[in-house]
N, C-alpha and C positions, 0 to 999 in steps of 0.2 A: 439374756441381757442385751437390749441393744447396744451396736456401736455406731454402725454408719447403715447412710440410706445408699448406699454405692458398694458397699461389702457387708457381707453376711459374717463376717469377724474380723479382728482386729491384725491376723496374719494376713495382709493382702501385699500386692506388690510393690515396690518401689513406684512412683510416679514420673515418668519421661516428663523432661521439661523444654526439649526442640525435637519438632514436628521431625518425623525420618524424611528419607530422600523421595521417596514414591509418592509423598503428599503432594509434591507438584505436579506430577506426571498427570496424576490422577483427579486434579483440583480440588481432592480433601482439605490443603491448605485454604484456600480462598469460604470454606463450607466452616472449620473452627476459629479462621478469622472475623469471621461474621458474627460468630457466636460469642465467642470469648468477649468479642469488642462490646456487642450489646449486653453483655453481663460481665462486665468490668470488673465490677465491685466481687463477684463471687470466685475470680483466679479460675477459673475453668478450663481453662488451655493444656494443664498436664493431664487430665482426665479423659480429654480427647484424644491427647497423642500418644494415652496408653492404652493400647491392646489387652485384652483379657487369654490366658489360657484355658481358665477353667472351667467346665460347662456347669457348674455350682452357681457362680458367682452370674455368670451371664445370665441364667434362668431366674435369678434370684431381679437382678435389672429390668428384664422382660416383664416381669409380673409386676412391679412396681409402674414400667412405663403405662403397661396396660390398661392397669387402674385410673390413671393419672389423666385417661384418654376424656375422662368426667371434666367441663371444664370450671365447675364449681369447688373440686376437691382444687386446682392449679394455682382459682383467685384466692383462696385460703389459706393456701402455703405458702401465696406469693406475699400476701398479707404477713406472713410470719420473715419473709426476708427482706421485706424493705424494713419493717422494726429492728431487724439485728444491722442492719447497713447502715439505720441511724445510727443506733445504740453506737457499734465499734467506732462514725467518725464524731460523736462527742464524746467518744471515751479518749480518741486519739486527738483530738482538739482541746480538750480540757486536761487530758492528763499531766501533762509537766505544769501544769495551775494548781492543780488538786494537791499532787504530792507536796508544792513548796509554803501550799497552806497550813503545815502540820502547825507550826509554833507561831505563825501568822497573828495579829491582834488585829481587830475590828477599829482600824485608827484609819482608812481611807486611804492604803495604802495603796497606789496602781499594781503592786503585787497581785493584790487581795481580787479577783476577778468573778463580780458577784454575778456576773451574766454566766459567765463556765458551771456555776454550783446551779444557778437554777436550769439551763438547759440539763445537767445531768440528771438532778428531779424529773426534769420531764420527760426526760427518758427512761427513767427507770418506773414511769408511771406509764407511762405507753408500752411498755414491755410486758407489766404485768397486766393488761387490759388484753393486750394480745395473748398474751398463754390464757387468759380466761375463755377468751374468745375459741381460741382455739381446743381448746380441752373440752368446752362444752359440745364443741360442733362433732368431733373426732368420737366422743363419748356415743352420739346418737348414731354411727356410722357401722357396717360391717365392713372387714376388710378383706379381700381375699389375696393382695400379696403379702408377704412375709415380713418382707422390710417396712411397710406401712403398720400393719396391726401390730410392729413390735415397736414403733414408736409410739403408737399410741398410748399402750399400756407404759410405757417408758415417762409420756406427757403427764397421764394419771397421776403417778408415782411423784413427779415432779410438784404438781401443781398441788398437791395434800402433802407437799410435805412441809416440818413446822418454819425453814428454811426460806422457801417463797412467800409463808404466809407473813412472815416475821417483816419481809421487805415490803410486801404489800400493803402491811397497816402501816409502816413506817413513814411510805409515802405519801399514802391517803393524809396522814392526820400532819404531815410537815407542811403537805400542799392547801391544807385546812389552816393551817396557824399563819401560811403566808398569804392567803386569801385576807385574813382578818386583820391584817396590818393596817392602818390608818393613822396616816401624818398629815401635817399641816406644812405648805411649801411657801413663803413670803417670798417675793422678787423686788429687786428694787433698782431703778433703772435711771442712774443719774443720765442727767441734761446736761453739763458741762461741757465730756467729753474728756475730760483729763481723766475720771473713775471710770473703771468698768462694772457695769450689772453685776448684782452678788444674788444669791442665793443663801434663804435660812431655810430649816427644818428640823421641825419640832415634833413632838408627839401629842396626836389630835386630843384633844381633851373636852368633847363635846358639845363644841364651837356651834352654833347657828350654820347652817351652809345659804351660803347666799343663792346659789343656784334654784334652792326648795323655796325660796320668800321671792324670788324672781320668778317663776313661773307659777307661784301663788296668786301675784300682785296682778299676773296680766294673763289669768285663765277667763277672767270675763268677756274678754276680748275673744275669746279662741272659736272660730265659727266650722275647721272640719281635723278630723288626726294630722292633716302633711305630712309631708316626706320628712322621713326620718335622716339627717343626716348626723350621724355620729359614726366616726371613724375606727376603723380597728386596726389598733399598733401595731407593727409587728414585734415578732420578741425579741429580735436582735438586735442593736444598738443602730439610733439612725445617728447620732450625733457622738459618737464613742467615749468621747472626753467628757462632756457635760455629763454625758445620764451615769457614766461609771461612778463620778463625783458626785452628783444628787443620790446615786446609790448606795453610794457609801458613809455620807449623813444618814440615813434610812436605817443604813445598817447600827448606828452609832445610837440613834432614835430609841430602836426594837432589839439589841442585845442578842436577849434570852433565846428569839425565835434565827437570828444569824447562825448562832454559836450550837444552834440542833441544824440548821439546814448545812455549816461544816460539816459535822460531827456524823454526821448520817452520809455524805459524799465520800469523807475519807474510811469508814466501814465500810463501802460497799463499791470501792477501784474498778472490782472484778465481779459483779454480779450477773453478767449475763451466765447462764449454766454453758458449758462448755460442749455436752454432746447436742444441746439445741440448735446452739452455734453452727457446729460443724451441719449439724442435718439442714440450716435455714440456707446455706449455701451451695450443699451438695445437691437439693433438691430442685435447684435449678437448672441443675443438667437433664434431667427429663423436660422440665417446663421449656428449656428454650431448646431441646430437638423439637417439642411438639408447636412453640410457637414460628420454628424455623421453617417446618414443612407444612403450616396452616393452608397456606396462599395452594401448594400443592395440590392438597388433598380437597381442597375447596373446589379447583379444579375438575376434581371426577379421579383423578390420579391414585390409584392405593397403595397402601404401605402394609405387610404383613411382620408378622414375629417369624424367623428361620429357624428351622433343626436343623441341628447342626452335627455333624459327623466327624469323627475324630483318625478314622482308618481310612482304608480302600471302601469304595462304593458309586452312587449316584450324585452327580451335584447338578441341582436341575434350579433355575430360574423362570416363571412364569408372569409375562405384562413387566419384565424389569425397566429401566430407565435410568438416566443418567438425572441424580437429586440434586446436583449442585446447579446443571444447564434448566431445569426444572422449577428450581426456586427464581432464579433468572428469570426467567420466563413466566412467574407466576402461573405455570403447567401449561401456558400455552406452546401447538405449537408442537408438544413432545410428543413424540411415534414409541411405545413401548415395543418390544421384542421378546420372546420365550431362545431360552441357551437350556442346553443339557447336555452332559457327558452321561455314558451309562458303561457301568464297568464291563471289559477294561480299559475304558474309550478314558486317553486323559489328557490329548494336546487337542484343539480344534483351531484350526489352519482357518484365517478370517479372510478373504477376497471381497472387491467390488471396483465399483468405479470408484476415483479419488470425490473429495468432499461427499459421499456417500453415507458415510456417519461411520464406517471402519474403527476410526479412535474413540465417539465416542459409546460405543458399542464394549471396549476395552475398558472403561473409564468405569462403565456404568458395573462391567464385573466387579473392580477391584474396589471400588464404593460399598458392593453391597455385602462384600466379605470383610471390609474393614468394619462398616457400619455394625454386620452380626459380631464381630469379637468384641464389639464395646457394649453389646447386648442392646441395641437399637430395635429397632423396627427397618427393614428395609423396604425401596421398592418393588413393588409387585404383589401382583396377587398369591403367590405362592411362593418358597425357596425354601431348597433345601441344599446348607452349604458346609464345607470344607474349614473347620477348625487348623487354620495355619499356622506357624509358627512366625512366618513372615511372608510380607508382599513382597517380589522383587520384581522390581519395572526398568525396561529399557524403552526409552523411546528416540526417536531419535532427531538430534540436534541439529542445527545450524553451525556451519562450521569457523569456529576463531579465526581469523587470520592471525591474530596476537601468539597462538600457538603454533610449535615449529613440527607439530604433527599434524599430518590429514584426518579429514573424518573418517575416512574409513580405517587407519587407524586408532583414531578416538574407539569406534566402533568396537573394533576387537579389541582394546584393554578393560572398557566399562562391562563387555561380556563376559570376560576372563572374572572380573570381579565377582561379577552375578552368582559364575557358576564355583567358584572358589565357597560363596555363601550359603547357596542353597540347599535344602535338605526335600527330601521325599514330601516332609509337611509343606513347603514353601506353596503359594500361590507365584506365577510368572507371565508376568505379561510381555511381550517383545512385539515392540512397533514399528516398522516403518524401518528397517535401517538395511544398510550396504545399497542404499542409492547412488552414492558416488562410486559406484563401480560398473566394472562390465557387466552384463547379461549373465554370463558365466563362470563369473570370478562370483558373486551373486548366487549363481546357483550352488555353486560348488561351498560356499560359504554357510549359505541356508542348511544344505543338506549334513554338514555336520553340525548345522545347533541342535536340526532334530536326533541328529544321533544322539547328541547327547541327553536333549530333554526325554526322549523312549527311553536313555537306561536310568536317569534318576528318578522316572515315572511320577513326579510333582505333577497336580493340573495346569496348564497352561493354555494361556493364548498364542498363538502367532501370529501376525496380521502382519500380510505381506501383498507383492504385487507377482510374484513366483508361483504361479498355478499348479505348480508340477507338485510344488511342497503339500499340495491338499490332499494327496494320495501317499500317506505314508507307512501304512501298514494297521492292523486293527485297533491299534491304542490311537488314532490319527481319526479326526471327521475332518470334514469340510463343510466352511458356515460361509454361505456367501452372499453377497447384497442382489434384492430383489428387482430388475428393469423395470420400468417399468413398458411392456408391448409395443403401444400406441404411440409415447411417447420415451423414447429412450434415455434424451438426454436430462427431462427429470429425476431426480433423487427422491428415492421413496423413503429409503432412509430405514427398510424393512430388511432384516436379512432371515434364512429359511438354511436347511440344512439339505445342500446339492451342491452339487461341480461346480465348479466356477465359470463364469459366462462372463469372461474377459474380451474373447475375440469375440462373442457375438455382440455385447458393446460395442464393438469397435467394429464390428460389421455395420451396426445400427447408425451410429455417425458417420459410417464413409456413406451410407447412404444416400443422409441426410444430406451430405454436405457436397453432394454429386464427386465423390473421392472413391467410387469405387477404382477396383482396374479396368475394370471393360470400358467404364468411361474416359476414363484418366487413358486409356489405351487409343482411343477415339479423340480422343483433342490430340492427341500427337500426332495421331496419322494424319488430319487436318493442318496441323501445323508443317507439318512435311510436306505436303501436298500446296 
């Protein structure tokens, strides 16, 4: 039995409804505000801020995303959520109309809101045009994710049953009785000044139309077709007060056919089906990751499906990238990078020049481990990633003056935090921090995060400015940014798995910048001299 296109059954988890702490670190926030804000209407923000545990549920996503990668199956489901987006806001625009119409009488009461009954007709006739549509198309299709072919058959079901058919003739033949309405409207428009124009109507009773004997009289005259100009109304009120009131003559006119178009709004409150509902909204979480990362992968940029591993082993990224600076950039512009730990390898120490791409190198791991728990697609051509039970990210701040501690104390309470939280499954990233200290207050600092990150053997990052930290024993690599030779002071923006080449950087620009010591040694002795 289908339930949802987001869970494979009806036990799934609670849904977070504020983004965690790491979302900013990591700019996931500014990636589901993007989202959520273009699909408004579908509340999609708790779906994003909720992590997945179970590799069920994520594979079951994956196959759906995959599917979905068609983008004629996307305009067809998309087709199915803007009809449920109208439907719910003229159910939620008409509904306090609807219910106080129950005992209502057809006497032109501004109560009586004959615009609310007919947009609801035309909703519920655009709904069932849609499930036609859609049931026909879904019918000629094979499916090979699970959540999709179990909709389908789920749509089947729906759309044969006597339930849809009951609404569907209901509307055809209401929308057929108010087609055939035909009044006669007299105006009459004193000259005085002291009256105002009134308005009769009556019920047409097979009057002559002057309009047919006027284009009779002067078809002799007519020498080619011409432009057609005749206008199309729209169907919401331009003049609200008059047309409510000529509507509600209209209504007083035709009776029999007012008193079925109530009669059939107030049966039918709640006809949208309810798990169609939920799937026309959920399945926009696919459509807008894939219309999120279009511009990306338009690009040249790839995006693969992760395995994902739930104990000790390998976690390897291949072509990764940072997708949020990516969408940004509509892929320009972006330098991908290959990362891999290989057991028992589970911290790698990040080195380079500063603006070198260090953070975003950090950003792009913890992206693409958030991205697999929501059972995404990530960057890269390849990954194989670490099922966590949390991110935890330090990065490191700017410091308050408003606060009566220092950053380097800052430093050490939000780490205390960290490690108070994490557990062996944790991802951890740790950035840039203990810069307002000494060299080896710094060091001394450094080398007990890694003591501790060796014995709770979590995968992590450490990006730091500390070279010494890149050799820390075999659960320890060293990932360092790439010079470039010729030109040193360029950022490649590449990093490679080697020793860190801080001081030959800095060899490279004393060079450049005639700051070696022999030189620097040589203008002194000139200045002495």
């Amino acid at each position: 039995m289908f339930y949802s296109i987001l869970f494979p059954s009806p036990e799934h988890i609670a849904l977070t409804e504020s983004p965690p702490q790491y979302f900013a670190d990591t700019n996931l926030d500014q990636l589901v505000f993007h989202i959520a804000t273009v699909k408004k209407a579908h509340k999609l923000a708790p779906h994003f801020c909720t992590p997945l545990s179970d590799l069920r549920t994520i594979e079951y996503r994956q196959q759906v995303l995959r599917e979905l990668e068609d983008g004629s199956l996307r305009e067809l489901y998309g087709e199915l959520s803007d009809a449920v987006c109208e439907i719910e806001a003229a159910m939620e625009k008409a509904g306090g109309d609807l219910t106080s119409f129950a005992n209502a009488n057809l006497d032109g009461s501004p109560r009586y809101k004959y615009f609310a009954l007919g947009q609801f007709l035309n909703c519920a006739s655009n709904y069932c045009a849609t499930i036609e549509k859609l049931t026909a198309s879904v019918a000629a299709a094979e499916f090979r994710s699970e959540g999709l072919r179990a909709f389908a058959e789920y749509l089947a079901g729906y759309a044969a049953s006597e339930e849809f058919a009951k609404l569907r003739s209901q509307a055809a033949e209401l929308r057929g009785k108010l087609k055939s309405v035909r009044y006669n409207m007299l105006l009459e428009n004193t000259q005085s000044g002291m009256k105002a124009a009134s308005a009769r109507v009556r019920r047409y009773d097979g009057e002559e139309s002057y309009s047919d004997s006027l284009l009779a009289l002067f078809r002799k005259f007519r020498q080619s077709d011409g432009e057609p100009y005749k206008r199309v109304l729209p169907e919401t009120p331009v003049s609200v007060a008059n047309e409510h009131a000529l509507l509600g003559l209209v209504a007083k006119t035709h009776p029999e056919v007012f008193v079925k178009l109530r009669s059939f709004c107030m049966a039918n409150l709640s006809y949208l089906d309810e798990t169609i509902g939920r799937f026309a909204h959920e399945i926009q979480f696919y459509i807008g990751w894939h219309e999120y990362t279009a511009a990306v992968r338009a690009a040249g940029l790839p995006l693969c499906y992760p395995t994902l591993i739930t104990g000790a082993g390998d976690v390897r990224l291949r072509g990764m990238f940072d997708v949020v600076l990516a969408a940004k950039q509509r892929g320009t512009g972006i330098i991908p990078n290959d990362f891999e730990l290989v057991a028992p390898e589970r911290i790698a120490v990040i080195t380079g020049p500063n603006q070198g791409g260090k953070t975003t190198l950090s950003r792009a791991f913890g992206q693409a481990h958030y991205l697999a728990s929501l059972g995404l697609s990530v960057p890269g051509t390849e990954a194989r990633l670490f099922l966590c039970d949390k991110i935890l990210t330090h990065f490191g701040k700017q410091e308050d003056l408003e606060m009566l501690s220092g950053q380097l104390q800052d430093d050490l309470i939000r780490l205390k935090s960290l490690f108070d939280s994490a557990t062996p499954r944790s991802i951890i990233i740790i950035n840039e921090i203990f810069a307002s200290t000494t060299l080896f207050d710094a060091l001394a600092i450094g080398r007990l995060v890694m003591d501790k990150l060796t014995k709770l053997g979590a995968p992590a990052l450490m990006i730091t400015f500390l070279d010494e930290l890149a050799d820390y024993g075999e659960n320890t690599i060293s990932v360092a940014g790439v010079v470039d030779a010729e030109s040193p002071e360029r950022r490649t923006y590449r990093f490679e798995r080697k020793r860190p080449e801080s001081l030959a950087y800095a060899g490279h620009i004393m060079r450049k910048y005639n700051l070696t010591p022999e030189l620097m040694d040589g203008r002194l002795q000139k200045c002495k001299s």
